[in-house]
C-alpha positions as CSV (number, residue, x, y, z in Angstrom):
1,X,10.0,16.5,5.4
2,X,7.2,16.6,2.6
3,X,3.9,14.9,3.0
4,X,4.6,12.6,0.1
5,X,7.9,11.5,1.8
6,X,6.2,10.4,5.5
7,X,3.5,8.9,4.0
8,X,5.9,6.1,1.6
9,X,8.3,6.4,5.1
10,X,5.1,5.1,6.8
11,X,4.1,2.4,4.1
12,X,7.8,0.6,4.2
13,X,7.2,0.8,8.0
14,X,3.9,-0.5,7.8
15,X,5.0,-3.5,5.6
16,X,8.0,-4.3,7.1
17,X,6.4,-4.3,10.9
18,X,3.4,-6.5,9.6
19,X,0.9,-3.5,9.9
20,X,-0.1,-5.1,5.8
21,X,-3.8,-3.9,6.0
22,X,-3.1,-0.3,7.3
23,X,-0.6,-0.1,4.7
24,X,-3.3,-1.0,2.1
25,X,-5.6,1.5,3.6
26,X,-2.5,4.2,3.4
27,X,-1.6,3.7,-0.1
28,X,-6.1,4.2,-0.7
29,X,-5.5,8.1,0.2
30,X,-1.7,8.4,-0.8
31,X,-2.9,7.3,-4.4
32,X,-6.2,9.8,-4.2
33,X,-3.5,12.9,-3.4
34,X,-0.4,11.7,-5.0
35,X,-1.4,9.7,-7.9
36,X,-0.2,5.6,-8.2
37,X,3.2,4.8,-7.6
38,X,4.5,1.9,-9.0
39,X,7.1,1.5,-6.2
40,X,4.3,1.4,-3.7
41,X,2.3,-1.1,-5.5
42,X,5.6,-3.3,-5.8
43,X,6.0,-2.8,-1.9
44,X,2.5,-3.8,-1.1
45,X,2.9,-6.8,-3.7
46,X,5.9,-8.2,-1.5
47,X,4.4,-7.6,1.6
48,X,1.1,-9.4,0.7
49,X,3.2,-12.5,-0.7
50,X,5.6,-12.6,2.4
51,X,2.7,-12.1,5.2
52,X,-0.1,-14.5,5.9
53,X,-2.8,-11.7,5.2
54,X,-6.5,-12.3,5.4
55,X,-8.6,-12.6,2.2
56,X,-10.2,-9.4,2.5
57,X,-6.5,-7.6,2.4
58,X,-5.7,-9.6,-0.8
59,X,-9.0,-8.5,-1.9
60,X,-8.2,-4.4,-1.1
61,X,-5.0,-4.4,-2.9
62,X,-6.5,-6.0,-5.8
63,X,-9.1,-3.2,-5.7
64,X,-6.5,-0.5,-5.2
65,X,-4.3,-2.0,-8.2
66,X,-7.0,-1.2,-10.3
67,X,-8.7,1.7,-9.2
68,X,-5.4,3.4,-9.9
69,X,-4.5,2.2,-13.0
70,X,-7.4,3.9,-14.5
């Protein structure tokens, strides 16, 4: 299985388990090698408005959102 491929398998894992801030953290280096992906941006949107994640998470994806977008 591709890198690319275990690494989104990982993210739905992530967000679906709770694990909301490592997916954040994941989706930092699987934007750096991959490029954005909308999909994952969508995922990590959900996740964040279904958990109760702290501040600073909010604050990451925020960050991430627009890092990539540039």
């Amino acid at each position: 299985m591709p890198r690319r491929q275990r690494q989104l398998d990982e993210l739905h894992d992530l967000c679906r388990s709770g694990g909301v801030a490592r997916a954040v953290d994941l989706a930092f280096e699987h934007f750096a090698i991959f490029g954005r992906d909308d999909e994952v941006v969508d995922l990590l949107a959900d996740a964040i408005e279904a958990a109760k994640v702290p501040e600073d998470v909010r604050r990451r994806f925020v960050e991430l959102d627009a890092t990539s977008q540039r």
